[in-house]
N, C-alpha and C positions, 0 to 999 in steps of 0.2 A: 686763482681763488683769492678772496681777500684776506682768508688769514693768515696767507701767505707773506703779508707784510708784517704781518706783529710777532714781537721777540716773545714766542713762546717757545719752552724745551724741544717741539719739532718741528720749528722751524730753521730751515737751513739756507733759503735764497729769499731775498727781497730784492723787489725790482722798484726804482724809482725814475722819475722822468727828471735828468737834471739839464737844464738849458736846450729843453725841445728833444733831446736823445735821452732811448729809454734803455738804463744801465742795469747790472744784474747786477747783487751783489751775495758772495757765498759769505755767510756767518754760521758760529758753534757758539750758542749759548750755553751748550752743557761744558763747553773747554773749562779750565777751572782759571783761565785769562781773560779779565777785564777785557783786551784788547779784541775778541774775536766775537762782539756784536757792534750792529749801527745802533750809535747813543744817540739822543735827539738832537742833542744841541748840534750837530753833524747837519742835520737836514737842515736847521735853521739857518744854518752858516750855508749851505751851496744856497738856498731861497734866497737868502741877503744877495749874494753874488747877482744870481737872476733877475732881481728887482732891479739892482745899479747897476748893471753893463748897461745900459743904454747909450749913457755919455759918459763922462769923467772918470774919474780914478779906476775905474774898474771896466773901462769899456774894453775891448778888446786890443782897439788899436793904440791904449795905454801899457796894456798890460803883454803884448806878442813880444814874446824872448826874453822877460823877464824871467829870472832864477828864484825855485820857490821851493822850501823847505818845510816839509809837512812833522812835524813832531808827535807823537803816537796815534801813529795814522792807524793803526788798527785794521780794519776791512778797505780804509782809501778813496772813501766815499768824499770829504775836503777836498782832499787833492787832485779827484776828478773835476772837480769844480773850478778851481783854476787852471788847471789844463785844458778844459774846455774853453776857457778864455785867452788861450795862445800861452799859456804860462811853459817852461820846465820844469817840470816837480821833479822833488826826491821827495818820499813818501819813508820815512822812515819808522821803524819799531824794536822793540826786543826780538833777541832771536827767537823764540817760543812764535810770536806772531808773523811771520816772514809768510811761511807757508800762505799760509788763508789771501794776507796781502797780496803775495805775489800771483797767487792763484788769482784774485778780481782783478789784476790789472791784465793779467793774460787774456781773462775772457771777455774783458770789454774794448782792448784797447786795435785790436783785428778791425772793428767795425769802425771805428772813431778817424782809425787810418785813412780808411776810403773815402772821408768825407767831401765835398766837395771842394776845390784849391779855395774859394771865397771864403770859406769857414777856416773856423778858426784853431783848432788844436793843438797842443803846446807836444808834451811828449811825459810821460811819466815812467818813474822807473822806482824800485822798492830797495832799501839800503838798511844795513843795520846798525841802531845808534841808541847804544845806552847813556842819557844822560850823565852826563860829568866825564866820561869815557875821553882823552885827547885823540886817540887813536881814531875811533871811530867818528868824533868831530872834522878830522885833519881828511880822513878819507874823503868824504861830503864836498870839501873844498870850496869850506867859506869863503868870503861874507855872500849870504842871500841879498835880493831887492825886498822878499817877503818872508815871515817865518809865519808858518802855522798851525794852531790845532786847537783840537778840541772836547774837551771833558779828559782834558789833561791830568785836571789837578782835584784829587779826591782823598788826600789826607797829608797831613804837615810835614810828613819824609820828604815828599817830593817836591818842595819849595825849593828849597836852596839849591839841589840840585839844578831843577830848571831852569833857574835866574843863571846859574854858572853857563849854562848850555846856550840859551839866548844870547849870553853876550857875547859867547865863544863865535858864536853863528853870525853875528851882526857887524855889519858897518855903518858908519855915522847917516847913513840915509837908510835905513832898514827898517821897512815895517813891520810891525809885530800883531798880528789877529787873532786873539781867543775865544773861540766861544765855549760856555762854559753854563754848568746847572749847580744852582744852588742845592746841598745837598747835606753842608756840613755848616752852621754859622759862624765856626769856630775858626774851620779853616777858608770860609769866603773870606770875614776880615785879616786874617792875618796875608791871604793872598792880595788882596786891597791895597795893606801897607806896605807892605814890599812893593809892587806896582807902580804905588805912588812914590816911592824914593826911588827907584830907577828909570822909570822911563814916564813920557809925557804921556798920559792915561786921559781917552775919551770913552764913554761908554755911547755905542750905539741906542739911540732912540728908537722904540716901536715904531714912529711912524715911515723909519727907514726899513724896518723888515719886510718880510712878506706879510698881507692880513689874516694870511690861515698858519703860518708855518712859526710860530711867534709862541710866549709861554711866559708870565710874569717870574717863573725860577730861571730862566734861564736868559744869559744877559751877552751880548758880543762886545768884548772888547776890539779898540784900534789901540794901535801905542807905538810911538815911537824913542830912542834913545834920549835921554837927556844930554846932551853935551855940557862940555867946560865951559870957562868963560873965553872971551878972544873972540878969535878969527872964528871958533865952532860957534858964532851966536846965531850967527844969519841963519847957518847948517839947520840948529834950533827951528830958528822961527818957519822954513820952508817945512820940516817936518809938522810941526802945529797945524802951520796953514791946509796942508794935505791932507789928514786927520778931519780937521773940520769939515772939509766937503762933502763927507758922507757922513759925519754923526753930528748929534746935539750938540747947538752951542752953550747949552743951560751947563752947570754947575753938576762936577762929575761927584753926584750922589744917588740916593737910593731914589726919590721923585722922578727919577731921569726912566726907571722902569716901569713905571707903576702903569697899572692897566686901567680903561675908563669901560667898566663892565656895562654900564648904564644903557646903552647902545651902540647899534654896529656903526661905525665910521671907517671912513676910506681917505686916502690920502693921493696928492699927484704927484705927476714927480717932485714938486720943489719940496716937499713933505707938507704941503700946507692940506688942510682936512676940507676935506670935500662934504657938502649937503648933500644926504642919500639917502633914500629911502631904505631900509633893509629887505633883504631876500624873503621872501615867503615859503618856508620850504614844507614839502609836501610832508605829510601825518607818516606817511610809510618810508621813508626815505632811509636806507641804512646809515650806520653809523662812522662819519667818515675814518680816513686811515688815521690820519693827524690827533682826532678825537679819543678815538681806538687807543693808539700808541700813548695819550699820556695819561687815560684809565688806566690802562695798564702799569703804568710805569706809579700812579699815587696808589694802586692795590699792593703792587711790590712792595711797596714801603710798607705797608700798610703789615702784609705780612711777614715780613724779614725776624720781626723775634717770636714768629709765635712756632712751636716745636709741636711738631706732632707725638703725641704718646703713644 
């Protein structure tokens, strides 16, 4: 049923197609833990994945056996997306959220197994890791080739921690991927500035997303380590140059997201925009899941202070 995929209080499974395999995923929207619904910026980030495996950075036969660090991976949904792409993931969370995680990865990863030896699947497994924690850093046994998450950062506590934890987790060649929704102005820029003093900050370009799974709040970060001066320059510039290949070369500011509502455009691979007629879509057509999900999600807002008497 379709509404089976919107985060409503009873819903408990959503099913989504990620890289041609279709995943189940259990969520508890009534938990009183952020971590145990799919947040959007989640789907934006495996759709990114899906658009660029084709070739480069992110094709498979870049990415088989690379070591991959999911940071409040919540239901696991990320992390299934680079493990489909031959990755290792540790899909990591608080202890509160292990269950639900560990639960999706149980029920998807039987099937992923079998797949056929040509394809590609890494291997995923669920670990507990409280930010700033050594212990539970040390268990994980850094440094990753990739760190990732998503809708990580939703108020100013959990800045400094995080930046502690990234570094803890990084080596001088370690990418770092965020996707993330605008949600607070307060704490976007202050995540912004930190960002840009530690590590080499691109913002992925719309025209690298997917054209339906995309949302002018919600933006993907690439980032790699700043290094020192010296012998780390070169280190530098290969990180840079990496980074570049899938996001905008334009100047990492707010222009870099902005949406052109005016009409529907498409783009190829090299991101250059293609001439295209738009879809005509039928008067009766229901309302997709994508569309669904971020009505939803601007009614939430919408309603979050008004109290019932």
């Amino acid at each position: 049923m379709e509404a089976d995929r919107l985060n409503s209080p009873s819903t408990f499974t959503m099913t989504m197609e990620v890289l041609g395999h279709e995943l189940r995923f259990y969520q508890d929207p009534n938990s009183k833990h952020l971590g145990t619904t799919v947040w959007d910026a989640s789907l934006v980030f495996v759709k990114f994945l899906e658009r660029n495996c084709r070739k480069g950075k992110f094709s498979p036969s870049k990415l088989k056996g690379k070591r991959v660090i999911e940071l409040g991976a919540g239901c696991g949904l990320a992390g299934f997306g680079m493990a489909l792409l031959g990755c290792d993931v540790v899909a990591t969370d608080q202890r509160e959220v292990l269950p639900i995680l560990s639960r999706n990865i149980e029920r998807n990863t039987p099937s992923l197994a079998q797949m056929n030896p040509s394809d590609s699947f890494g291997s995923i497994k669920a670990a507990e890791l409280d930010w700033g924690n050594e212990d539970h850093i040390k268990a994980v046994g850094p440094p990753f080739d990739f760190i990732i998450g998503t809708d990580v950062v939703y108020a100013e506590h959990l800045l400094e921690p995080l930046l502690k934890t990234i570094h803890a987790l990084s080596g001088p060649k370690t990418t770092i991927m965020l996707g993330y929704e605008i949600r607070s102005t307060n704490v976007h820029e202050q995540m912004l500035e930190m960002w840009k003093t530690n590590f080499e900050v691109k913002t992925v370009s719309q025209s690298k997303m997917d054209s339906q799974y995309q949302h002018p709040s919600i933006q993907l970060y690439i980032m790699g380590i700043k290094s020192g001066a010296g012998n780390a320059k070169n280190t530098q510039g290969n990180v840079e140059q990496e980074i570049d290949t899938v996001c905008s070369r334009q100047e990492n500011d707010e222009t870099d997201v902005s949406f052109n509502n005016e009409k529907d455009v498409s783009y190829d691979e090299t991101g250059i925009q293609k001439t295209e007629e738009p879809v005509t879509e039928h008067k009766d057509k229901k309302l997709g899941d994508w569309e669904a999900r971020r009505m939803g999600s601007m009614a939430a807002r919408l309603l979050q202070d008004v109290k019932i008497v």
